[in-house]
MOPAC internal coordinates of N, CA, C and O (Angstrom, degrees):
PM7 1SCF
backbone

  N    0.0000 0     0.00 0     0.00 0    0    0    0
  C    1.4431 1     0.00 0     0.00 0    1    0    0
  C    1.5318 1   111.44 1     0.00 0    2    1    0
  O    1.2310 1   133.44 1   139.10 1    3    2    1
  N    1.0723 1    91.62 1   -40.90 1    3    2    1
  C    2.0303 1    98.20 1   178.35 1    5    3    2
  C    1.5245 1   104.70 1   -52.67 1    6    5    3
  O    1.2310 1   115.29 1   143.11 1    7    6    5
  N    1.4108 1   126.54 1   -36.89 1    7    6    5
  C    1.3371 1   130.30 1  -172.99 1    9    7    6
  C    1.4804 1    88.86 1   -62.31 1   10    9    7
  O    1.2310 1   121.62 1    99.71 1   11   10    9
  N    1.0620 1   114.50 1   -80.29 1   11   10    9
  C    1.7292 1   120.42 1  -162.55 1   13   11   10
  C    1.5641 1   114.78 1   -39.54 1   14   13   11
  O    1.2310 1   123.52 1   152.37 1   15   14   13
  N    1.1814 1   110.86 1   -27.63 1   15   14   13
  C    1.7041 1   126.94 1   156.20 1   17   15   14
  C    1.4802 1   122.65 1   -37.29 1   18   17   15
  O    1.2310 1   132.80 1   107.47 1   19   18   17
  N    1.9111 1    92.87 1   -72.53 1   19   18   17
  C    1.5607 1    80.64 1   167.64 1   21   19   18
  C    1.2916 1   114.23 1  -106.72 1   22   21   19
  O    1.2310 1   105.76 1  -129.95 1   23   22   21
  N    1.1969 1   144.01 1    50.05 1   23   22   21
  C    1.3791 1   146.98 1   148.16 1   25   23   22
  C    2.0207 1    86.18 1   -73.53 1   26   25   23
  O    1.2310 1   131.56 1    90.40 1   27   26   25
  N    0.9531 1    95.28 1   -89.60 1   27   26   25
  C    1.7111 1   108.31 1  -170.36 1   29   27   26
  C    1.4330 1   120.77 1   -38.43 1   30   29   27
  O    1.2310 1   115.57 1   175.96 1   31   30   29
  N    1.7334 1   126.01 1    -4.04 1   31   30   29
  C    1.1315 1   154.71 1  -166.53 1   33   31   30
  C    1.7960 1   103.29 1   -98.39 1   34   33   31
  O    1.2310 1   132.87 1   134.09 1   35   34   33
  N    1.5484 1    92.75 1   -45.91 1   35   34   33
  C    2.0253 1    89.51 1  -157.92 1   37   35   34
  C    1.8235 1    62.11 1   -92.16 1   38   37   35
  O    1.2310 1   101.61 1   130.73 1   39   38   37
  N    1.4453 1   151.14 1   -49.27 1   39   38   37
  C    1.5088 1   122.54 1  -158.98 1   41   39   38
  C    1.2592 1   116.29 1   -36.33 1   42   41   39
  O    1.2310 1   130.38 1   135.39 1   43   42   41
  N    1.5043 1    97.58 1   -44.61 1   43   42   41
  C    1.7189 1    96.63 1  -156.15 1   45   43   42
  C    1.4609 1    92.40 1   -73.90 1   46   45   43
  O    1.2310 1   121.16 1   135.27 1   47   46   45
  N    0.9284 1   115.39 1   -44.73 1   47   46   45
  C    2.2456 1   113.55 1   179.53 1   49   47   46
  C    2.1789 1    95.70 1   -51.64 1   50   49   47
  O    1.2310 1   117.43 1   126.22 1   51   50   49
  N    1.2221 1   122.50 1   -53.78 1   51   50   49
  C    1.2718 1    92.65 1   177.14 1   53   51   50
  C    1.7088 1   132.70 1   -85.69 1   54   53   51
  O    1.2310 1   130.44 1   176.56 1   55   54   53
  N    1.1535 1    97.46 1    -3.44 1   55   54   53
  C    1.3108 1   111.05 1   166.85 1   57   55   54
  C    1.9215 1   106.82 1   -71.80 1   58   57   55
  O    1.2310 1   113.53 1   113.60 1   59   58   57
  N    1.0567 1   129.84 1   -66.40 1   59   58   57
  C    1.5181 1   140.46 1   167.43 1   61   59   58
  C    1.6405 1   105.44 1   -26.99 1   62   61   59
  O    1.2310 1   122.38 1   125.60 1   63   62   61
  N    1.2788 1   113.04 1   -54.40 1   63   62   61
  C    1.5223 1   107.90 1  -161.57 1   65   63   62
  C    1.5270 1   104.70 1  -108.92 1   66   65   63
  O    1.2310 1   127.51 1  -170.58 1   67   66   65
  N    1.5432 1   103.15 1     9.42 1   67   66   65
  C    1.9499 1   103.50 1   164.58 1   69   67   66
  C    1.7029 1   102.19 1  -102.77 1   70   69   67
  O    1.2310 1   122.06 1   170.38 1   71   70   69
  N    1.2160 1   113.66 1    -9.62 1   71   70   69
  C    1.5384 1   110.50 1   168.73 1   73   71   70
  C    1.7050 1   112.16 1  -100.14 1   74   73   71
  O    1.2310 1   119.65 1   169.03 1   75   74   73
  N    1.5933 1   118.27 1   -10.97 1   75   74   73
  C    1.6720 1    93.82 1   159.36 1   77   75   74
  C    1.1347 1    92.22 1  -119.24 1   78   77   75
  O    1.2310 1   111.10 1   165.98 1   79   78   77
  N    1.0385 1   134.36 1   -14.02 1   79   78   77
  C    1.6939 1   102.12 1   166.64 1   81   79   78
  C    1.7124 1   116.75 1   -80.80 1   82   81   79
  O    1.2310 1   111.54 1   136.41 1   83   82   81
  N    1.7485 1   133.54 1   -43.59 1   83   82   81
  C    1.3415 1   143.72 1   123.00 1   85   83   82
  C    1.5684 1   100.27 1     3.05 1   86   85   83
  O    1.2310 1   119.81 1    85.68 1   87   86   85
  N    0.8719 1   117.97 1   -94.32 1   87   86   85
  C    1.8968 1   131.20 1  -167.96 1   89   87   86
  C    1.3533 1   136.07 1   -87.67 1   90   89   87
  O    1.2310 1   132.97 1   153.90 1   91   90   89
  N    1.2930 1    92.54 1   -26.10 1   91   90   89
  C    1.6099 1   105.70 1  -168.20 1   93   91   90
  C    1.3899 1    98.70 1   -87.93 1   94   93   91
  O    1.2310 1   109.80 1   127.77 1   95   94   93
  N    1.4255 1   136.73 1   -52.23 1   95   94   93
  C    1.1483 1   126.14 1  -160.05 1   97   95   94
  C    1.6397 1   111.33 1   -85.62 1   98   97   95
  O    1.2310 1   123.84 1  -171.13 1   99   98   97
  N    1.0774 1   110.24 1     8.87 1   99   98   97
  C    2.2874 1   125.68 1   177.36 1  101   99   98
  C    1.3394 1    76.76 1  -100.84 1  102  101   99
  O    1.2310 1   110.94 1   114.92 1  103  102  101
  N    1.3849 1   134.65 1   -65.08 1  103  102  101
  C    1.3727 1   116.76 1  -179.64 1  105  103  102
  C    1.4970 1   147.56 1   -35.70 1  106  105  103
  O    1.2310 1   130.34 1   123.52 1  107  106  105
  N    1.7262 1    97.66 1   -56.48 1  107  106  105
  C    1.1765 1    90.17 1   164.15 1  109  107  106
  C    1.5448 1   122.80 1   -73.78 1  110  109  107
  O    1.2310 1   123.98 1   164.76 1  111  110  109
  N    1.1381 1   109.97 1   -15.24 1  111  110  109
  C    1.7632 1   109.15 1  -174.86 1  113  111  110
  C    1.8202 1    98.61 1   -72.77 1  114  113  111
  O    1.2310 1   118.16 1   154.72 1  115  114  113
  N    0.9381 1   121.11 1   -25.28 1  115  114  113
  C    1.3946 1   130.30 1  -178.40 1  117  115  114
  C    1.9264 1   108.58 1   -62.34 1  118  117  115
  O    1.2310 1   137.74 1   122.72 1  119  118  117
  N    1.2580 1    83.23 1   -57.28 1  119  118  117
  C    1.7317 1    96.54 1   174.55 1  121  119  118
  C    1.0471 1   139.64 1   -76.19 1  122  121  119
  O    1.2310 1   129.76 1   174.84 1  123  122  121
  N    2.2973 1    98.79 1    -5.16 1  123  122  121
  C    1.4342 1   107.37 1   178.23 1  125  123  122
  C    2.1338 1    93.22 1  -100.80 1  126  125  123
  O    1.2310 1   127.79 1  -178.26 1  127  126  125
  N    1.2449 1   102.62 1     1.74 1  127  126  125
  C    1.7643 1   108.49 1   167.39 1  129  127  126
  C    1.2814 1   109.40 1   -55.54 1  130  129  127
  O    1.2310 1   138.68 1   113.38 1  131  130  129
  N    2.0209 1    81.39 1   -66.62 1  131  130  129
  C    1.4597 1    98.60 1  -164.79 1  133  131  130
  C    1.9061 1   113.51 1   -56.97 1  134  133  131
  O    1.2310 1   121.51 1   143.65 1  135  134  133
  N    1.1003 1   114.71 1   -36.35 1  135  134  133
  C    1.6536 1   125.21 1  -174.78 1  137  135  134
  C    1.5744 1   102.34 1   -64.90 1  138  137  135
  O    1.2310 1   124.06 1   130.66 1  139  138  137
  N    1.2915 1   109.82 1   -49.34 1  139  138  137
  C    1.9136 1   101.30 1   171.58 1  141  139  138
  C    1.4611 1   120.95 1   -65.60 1  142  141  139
  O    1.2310 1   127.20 1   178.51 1  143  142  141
  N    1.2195 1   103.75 1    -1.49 1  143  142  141
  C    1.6388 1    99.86 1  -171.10 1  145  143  142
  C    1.5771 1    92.68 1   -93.51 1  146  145  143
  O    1.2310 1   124.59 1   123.18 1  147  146  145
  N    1.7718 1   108.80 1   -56.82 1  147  146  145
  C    1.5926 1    95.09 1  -167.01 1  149  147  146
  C    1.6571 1    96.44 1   -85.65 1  150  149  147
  O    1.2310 1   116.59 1  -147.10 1  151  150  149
  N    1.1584 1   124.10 1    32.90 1  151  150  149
  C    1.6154 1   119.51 1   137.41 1  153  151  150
  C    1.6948 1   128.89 1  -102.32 1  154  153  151
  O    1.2310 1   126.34 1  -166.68 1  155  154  153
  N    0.9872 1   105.42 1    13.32 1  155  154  153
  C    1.7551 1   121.99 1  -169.69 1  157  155  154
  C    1.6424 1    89.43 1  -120.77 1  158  157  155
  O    1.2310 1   115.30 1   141.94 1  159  158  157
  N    1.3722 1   126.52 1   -38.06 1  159  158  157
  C    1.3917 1   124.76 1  -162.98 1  161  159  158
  C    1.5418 1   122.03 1    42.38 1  162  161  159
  O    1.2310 1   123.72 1    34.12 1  163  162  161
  N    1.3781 1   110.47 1  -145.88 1  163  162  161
  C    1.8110 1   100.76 1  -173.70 1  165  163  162
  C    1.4203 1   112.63 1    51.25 1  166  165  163
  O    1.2310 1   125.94 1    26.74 1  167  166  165
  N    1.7793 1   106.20 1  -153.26 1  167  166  165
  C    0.8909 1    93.35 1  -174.62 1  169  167  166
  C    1.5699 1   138.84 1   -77.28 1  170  169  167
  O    1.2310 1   113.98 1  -158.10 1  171  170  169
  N    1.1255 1   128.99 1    21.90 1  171  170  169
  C    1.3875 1   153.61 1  -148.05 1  173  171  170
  C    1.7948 1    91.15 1  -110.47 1  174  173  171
  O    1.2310 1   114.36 1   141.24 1  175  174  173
  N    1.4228 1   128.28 1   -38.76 1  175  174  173
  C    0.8765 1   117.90 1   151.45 1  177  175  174
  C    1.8172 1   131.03 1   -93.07 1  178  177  175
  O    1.2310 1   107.84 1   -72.79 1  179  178  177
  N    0.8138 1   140.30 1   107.21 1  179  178  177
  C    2.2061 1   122.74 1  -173.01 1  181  179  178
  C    1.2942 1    86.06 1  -112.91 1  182  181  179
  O    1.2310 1   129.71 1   -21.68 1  183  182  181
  N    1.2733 1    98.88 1   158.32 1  183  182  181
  C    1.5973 1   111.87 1   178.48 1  185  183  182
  C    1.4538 1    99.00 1  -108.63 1  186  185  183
  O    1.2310 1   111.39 1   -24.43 1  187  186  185
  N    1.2885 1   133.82 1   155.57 1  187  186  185
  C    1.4758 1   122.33 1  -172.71 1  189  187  186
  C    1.8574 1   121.44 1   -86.08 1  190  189  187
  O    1.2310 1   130.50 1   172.82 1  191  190  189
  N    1.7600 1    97.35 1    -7.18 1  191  190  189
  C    1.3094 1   106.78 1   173.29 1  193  191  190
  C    1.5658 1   123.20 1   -95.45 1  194  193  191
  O    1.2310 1   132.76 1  -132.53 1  195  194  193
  N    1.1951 1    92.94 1    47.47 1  195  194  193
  C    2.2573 1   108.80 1  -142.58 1  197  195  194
  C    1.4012 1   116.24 1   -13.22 1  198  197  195
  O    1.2310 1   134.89 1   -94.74 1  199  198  197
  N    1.1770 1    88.81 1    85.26 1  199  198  197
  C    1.6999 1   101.58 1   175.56 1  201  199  198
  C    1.7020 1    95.56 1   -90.31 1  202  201  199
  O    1.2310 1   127.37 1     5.12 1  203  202  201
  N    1.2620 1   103.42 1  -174.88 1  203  202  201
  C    1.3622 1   102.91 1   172.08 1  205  203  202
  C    1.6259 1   124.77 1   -85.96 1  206  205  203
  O    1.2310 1   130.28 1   -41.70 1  207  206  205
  N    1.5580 1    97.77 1   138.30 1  207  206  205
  C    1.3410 1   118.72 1  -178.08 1  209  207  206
  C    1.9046 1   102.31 1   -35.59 1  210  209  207
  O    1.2310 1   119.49 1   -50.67 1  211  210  209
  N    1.4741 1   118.58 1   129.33 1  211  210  209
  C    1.4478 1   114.59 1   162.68 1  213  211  210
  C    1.2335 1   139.84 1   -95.25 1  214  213  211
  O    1.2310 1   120.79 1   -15.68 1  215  214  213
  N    1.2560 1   116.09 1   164.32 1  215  214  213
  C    1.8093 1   109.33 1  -158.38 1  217  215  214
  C    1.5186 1   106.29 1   -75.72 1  218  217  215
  O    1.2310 1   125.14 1   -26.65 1  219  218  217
  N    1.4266 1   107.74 1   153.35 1  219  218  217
  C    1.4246 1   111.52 1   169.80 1  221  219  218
  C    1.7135 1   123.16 1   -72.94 1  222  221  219
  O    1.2310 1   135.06 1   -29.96 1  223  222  221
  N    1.5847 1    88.46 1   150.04 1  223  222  221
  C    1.6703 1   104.24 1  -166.47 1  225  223  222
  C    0.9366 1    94.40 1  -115.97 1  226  225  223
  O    1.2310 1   114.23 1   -46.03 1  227  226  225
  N    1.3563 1   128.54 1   133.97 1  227  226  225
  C    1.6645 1   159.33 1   152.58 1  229  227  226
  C    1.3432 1   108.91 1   -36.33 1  230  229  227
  O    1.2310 1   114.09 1   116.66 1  231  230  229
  N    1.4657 1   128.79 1   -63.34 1  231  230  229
  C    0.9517 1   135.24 1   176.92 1  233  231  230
  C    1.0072 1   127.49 1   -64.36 1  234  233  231
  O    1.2310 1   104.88 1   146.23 1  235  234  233
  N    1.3078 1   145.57 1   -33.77 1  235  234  233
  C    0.9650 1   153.88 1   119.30 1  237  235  234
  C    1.6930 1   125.11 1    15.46 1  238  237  235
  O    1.2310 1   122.06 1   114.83 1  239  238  237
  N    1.4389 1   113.67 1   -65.17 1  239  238  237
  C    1.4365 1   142.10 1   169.64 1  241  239  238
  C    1.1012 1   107.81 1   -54.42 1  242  241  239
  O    1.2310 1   119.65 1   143.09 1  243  242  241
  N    1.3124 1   118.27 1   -36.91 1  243  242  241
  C    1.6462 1   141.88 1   176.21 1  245  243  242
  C    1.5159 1   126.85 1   -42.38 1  246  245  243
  O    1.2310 1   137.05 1   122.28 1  247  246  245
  N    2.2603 1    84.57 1   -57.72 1  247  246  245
  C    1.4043 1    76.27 1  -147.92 1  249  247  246
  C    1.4191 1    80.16 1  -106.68 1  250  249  247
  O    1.2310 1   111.27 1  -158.40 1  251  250  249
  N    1.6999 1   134.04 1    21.60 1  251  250  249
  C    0.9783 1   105.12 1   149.28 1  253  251  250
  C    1.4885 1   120.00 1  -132.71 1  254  253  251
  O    1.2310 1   114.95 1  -140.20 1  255  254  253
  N    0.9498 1   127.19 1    39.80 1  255  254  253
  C    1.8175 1   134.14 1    95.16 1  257  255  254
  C    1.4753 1   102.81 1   -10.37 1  258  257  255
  O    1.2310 1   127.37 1    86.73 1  259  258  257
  N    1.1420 1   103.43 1   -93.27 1  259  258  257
  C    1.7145 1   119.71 1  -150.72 1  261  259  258
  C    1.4796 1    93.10 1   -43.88 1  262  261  259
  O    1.2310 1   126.33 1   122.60 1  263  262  261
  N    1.5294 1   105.43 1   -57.40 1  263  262  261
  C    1.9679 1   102.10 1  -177.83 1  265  263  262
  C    1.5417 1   116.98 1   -36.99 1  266  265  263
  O    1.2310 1   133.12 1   128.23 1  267  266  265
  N    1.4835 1    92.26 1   -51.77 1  267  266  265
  C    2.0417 1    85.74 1  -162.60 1  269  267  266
  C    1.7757 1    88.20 1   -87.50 1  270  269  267
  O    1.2310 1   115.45 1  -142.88 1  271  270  269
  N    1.1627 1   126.24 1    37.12 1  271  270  269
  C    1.4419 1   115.94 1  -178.80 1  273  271  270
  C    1.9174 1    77.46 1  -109.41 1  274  273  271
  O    1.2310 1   114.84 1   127.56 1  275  274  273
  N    1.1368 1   127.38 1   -52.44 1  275  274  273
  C    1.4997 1   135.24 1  -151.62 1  277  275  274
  C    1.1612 1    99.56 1   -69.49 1  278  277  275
  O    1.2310 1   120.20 1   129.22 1  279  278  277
  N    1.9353 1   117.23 1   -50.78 1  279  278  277
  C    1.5975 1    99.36 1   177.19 1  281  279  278
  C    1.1920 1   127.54 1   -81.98 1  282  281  279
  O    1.2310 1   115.66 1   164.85 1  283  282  281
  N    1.5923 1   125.84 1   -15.15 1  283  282  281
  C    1.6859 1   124.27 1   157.17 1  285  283  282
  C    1.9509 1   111.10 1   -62.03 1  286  285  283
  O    1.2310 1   110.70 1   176.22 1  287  286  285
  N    1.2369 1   135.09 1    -3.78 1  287  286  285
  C    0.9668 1   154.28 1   156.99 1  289  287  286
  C    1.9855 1   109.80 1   -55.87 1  290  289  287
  O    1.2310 1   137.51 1    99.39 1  291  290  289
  N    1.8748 1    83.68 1   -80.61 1  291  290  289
  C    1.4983 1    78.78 1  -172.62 1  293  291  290
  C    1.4226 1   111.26 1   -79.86 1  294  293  291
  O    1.2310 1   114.93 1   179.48 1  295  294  293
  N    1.0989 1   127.22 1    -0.52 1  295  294  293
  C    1.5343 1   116.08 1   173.49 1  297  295  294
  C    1.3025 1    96.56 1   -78.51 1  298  297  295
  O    1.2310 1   107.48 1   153.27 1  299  298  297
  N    1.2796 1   140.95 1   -26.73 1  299  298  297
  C    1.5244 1   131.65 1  -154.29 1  301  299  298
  C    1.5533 1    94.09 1  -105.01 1  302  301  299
  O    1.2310 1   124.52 1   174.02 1  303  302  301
  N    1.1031 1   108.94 1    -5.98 1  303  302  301
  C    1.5290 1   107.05 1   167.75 1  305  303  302
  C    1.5753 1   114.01 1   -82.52 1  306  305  303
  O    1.2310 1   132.93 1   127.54 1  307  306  305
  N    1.4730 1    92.62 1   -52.46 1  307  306  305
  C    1.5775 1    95.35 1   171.94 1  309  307  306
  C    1.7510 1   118.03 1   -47.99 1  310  309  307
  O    1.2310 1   131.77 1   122.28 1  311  310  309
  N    1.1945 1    94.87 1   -57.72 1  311  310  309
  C    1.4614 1    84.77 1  -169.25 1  313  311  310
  C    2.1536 1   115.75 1   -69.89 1  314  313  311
  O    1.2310 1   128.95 1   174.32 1  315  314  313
  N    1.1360 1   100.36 1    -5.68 1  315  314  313
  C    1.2359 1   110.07 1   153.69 1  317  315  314
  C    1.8385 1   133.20 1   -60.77 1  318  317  315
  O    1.2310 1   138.83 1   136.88 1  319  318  317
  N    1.3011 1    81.09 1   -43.12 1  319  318  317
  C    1.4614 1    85.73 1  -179.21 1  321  319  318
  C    1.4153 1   103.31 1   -78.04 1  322  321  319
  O    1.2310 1   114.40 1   130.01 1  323  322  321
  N    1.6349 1   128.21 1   -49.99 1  323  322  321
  C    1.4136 1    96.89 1   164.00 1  325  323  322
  C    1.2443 1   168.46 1   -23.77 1  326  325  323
  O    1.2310 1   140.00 1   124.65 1  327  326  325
  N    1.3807 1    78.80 1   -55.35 1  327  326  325
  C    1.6621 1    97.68 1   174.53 1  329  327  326
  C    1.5861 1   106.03 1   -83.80 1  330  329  327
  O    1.2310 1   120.60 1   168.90 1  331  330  329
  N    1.1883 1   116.46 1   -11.10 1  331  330  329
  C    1.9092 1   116.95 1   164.06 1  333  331  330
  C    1.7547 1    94.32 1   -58.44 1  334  333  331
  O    1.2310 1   126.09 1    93.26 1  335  334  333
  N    1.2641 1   105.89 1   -86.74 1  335  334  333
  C    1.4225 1   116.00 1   155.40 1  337  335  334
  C    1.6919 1   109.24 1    13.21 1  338  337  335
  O    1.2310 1   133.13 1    94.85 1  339  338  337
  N    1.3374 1    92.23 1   -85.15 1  339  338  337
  C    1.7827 1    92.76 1  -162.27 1  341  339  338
  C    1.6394 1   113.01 1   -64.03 1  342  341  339
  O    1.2310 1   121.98 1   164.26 1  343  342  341
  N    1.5762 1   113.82 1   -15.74 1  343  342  341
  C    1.1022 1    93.55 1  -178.28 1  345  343  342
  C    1.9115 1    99.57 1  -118.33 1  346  345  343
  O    1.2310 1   127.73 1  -120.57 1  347  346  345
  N    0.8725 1   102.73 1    59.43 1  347  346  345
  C    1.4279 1   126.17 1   165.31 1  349  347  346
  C    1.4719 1   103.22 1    62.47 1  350  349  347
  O    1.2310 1   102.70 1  -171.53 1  351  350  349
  N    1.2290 1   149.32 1     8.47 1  351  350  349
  C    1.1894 1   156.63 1  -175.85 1  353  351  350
  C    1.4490 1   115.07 1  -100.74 1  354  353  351
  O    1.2310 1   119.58 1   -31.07 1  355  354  353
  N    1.8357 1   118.41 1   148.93 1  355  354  353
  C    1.4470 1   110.89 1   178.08 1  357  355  354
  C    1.3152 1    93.43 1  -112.32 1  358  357  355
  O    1.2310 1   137.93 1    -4.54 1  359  358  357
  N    1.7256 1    82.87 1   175.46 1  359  358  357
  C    1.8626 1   104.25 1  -161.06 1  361  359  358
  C    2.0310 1    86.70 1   -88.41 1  362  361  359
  O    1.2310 1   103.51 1    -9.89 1  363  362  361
  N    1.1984 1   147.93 1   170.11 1  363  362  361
  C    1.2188 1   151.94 1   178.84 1  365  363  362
  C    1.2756 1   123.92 1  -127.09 1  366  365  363
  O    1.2310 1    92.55 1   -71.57 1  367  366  365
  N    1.2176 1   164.36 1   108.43 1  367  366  365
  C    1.3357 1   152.19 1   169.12 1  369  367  366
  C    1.7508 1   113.99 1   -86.64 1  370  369  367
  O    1.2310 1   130.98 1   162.30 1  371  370  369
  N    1.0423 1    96.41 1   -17.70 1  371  370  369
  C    1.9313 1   125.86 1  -165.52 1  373  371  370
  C    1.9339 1    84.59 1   -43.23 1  374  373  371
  O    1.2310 1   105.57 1   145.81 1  375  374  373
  N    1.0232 1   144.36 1   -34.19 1  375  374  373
  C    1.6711 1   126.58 1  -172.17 1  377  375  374
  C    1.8718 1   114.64 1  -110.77 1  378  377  375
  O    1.2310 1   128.56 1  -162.05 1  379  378  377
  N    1.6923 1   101.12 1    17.95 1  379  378  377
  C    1.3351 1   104.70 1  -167.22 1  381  379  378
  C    1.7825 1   105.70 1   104.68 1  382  381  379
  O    1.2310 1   130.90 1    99.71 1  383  382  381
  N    1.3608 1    96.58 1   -80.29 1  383  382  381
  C    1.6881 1   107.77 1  -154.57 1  385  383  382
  C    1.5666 1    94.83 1   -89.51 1  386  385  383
  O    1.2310 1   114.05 1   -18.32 1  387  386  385
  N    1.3188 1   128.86 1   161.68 1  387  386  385
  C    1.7482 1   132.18 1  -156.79 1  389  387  386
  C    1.6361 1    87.40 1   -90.06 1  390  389  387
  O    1.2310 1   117.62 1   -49.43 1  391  390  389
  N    1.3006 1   122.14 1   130.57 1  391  390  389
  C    1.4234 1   144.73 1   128.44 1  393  391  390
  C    1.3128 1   121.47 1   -85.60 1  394  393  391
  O    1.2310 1   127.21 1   -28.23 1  395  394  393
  N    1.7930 1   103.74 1   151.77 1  395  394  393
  C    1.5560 1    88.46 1   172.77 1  397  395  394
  C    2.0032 1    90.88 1  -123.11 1  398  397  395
  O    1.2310 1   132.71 1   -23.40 1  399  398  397
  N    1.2073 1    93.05 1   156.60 1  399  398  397
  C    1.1337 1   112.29 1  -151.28 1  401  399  398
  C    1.6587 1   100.59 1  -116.18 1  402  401  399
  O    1.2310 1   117.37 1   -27.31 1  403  402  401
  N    1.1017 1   122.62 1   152.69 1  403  402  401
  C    1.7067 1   135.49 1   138.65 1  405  403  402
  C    1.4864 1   122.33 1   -37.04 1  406  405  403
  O    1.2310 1   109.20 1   -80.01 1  407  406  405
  N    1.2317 1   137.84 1    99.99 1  407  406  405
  C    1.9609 1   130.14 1   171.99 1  409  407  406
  C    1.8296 1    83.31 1   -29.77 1  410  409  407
  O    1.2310 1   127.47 1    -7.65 1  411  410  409
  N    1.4185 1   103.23 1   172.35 1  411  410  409
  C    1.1226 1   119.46 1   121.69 1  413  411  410
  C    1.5157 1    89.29 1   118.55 1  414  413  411
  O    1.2310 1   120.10 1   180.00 1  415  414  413

């Protein structure tokens, strides 16, 4: 029974991080679309009742920057940790910012 414990233990850990990494990160890249568009305004935004095209927002440009800044982040993390991985080394968070470290 203890097995079935942590069988169902690491699921829920890969289940959790296949839905934000799975979903979350198409998401935010989705929302850093959507954020450049109503920061470009015009026609980049139309409303479907064609009202008039709206003005561009600053912020906008901003915050999605910052989006596709977060998922070129964690992908480059990911593939970091792999290759820690392959050459027998772990990825670290232990000082804030990622080190890679020695196993052991």
């Amino acid at each position: 029974m203890h097995n079935v414990s942590l069988a169902l233990q690491a699921a829920w850990k890969v289940l959790v991080l296949g839905l934000l990494l799975g979903a979350g990160l198409p998401t935010l890249f989705a929302f850093g679309i959507r954020a450049m568009a109503w920061g470009t305004g015009g026609e980049a935004e139309v409303h479907a009742d064609g009202t008039a095209a709206p003005a561009a927002h600053p912020a906008g440009r901003i915050v999605g920057i910052l989006c596709f800044a977060l998922v070129v982040l964690i992908a480059l993390l990911g593939i970091t940790y792999i290759i820690a991985f392959g050459f027998g080394k772990v990825l670290s968070f232990e000082h804030v910012y990622p080190t890679i470290e020695n196993k052991g």
